[in-house]
C-alpha positions as CSV (number, residue, x, y, z in Angstrom):
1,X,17.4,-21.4,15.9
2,X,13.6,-20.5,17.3
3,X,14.8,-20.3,20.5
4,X,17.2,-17.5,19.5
5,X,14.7,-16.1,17.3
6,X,12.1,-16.4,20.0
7,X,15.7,-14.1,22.6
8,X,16.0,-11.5,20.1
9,X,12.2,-10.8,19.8
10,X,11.6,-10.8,23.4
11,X,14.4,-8.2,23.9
12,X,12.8,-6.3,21.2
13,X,10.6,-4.0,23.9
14,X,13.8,-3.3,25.7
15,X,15.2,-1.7,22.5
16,X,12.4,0.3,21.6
17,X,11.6,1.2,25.4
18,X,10.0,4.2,25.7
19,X,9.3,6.3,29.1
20,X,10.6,7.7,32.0
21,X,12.9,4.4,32.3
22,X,14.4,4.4,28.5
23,X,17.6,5.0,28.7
24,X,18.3,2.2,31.0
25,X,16.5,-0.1,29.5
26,X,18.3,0.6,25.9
27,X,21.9,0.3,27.7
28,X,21.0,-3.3,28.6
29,X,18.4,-4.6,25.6
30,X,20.7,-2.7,22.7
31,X,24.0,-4.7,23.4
32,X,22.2,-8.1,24.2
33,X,20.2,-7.7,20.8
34,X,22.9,-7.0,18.8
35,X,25.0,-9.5,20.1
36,X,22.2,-12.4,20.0
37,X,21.3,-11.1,16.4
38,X,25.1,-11.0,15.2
39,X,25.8,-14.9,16.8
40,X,22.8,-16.0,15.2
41,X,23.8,-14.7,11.6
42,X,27.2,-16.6,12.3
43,X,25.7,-19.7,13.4
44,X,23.0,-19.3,10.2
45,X,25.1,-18.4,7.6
46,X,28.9,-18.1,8.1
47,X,29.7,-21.4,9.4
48,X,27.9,-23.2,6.9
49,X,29.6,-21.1,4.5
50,X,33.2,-21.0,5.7
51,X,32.2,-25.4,6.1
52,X,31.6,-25.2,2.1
53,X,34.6,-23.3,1.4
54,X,37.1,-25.3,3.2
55,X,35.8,-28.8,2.1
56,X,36.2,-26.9,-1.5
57,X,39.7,-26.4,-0.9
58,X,40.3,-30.1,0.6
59,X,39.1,-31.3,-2.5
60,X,41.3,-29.4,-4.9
61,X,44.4,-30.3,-2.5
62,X,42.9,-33.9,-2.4
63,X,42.8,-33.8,-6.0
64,X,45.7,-32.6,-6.9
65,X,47.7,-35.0,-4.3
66,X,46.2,-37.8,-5.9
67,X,48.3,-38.2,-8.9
68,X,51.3,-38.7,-7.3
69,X,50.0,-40.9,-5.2
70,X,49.0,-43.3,-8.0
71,X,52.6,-43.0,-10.1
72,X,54.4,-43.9,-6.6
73,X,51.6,-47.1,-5.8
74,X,52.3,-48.0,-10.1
75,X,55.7,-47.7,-9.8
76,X,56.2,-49.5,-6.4
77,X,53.8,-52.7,-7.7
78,X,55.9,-52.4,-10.8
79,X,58.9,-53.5,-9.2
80,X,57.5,-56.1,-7.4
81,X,58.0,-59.7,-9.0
82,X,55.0,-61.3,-10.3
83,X,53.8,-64.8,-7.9
């Protein structure tokens, strides 16, 4: 995470370049930036989100799975004879 911090703030002076060589400089440091900035958000804050959502959803569908489970493993030691 600092080290990606420490990327996107070093290609800072290639995005506000000023100068004779400007435009160049922006054409490389602009697509760079925005891509290091945009992969760090997901790596921040989507993933962890999208992790919290879908363990949500496994534990509803766990959940709701469960039930059924227990009637069949009741109704299968039901039948068993007792030792």
């Amino acid at each position: 995470m600092m080290t990606s911090f420490a990327f996107i703030l070093g290609l800072l002076p290639l995005v506000i370049a000023e100068g004779p060589s400007r435009l160049a400089r922006r054409d490389v440091g602009t697509p760079v930036f925005g891509g290091m900035l945009s992969a760090s958000f997901i790596g921040i804050f989507a993933i962890p989100a999208l992790y919290v959502i879908f363990q949500s959803i496994r534990e509803r569908l766990r959940s709701s799975t469960r039930p059924e489970e227990v009637r069949e493993k009741q109704a299968i030691t039901a039948d068993r004879p007792a030792v």
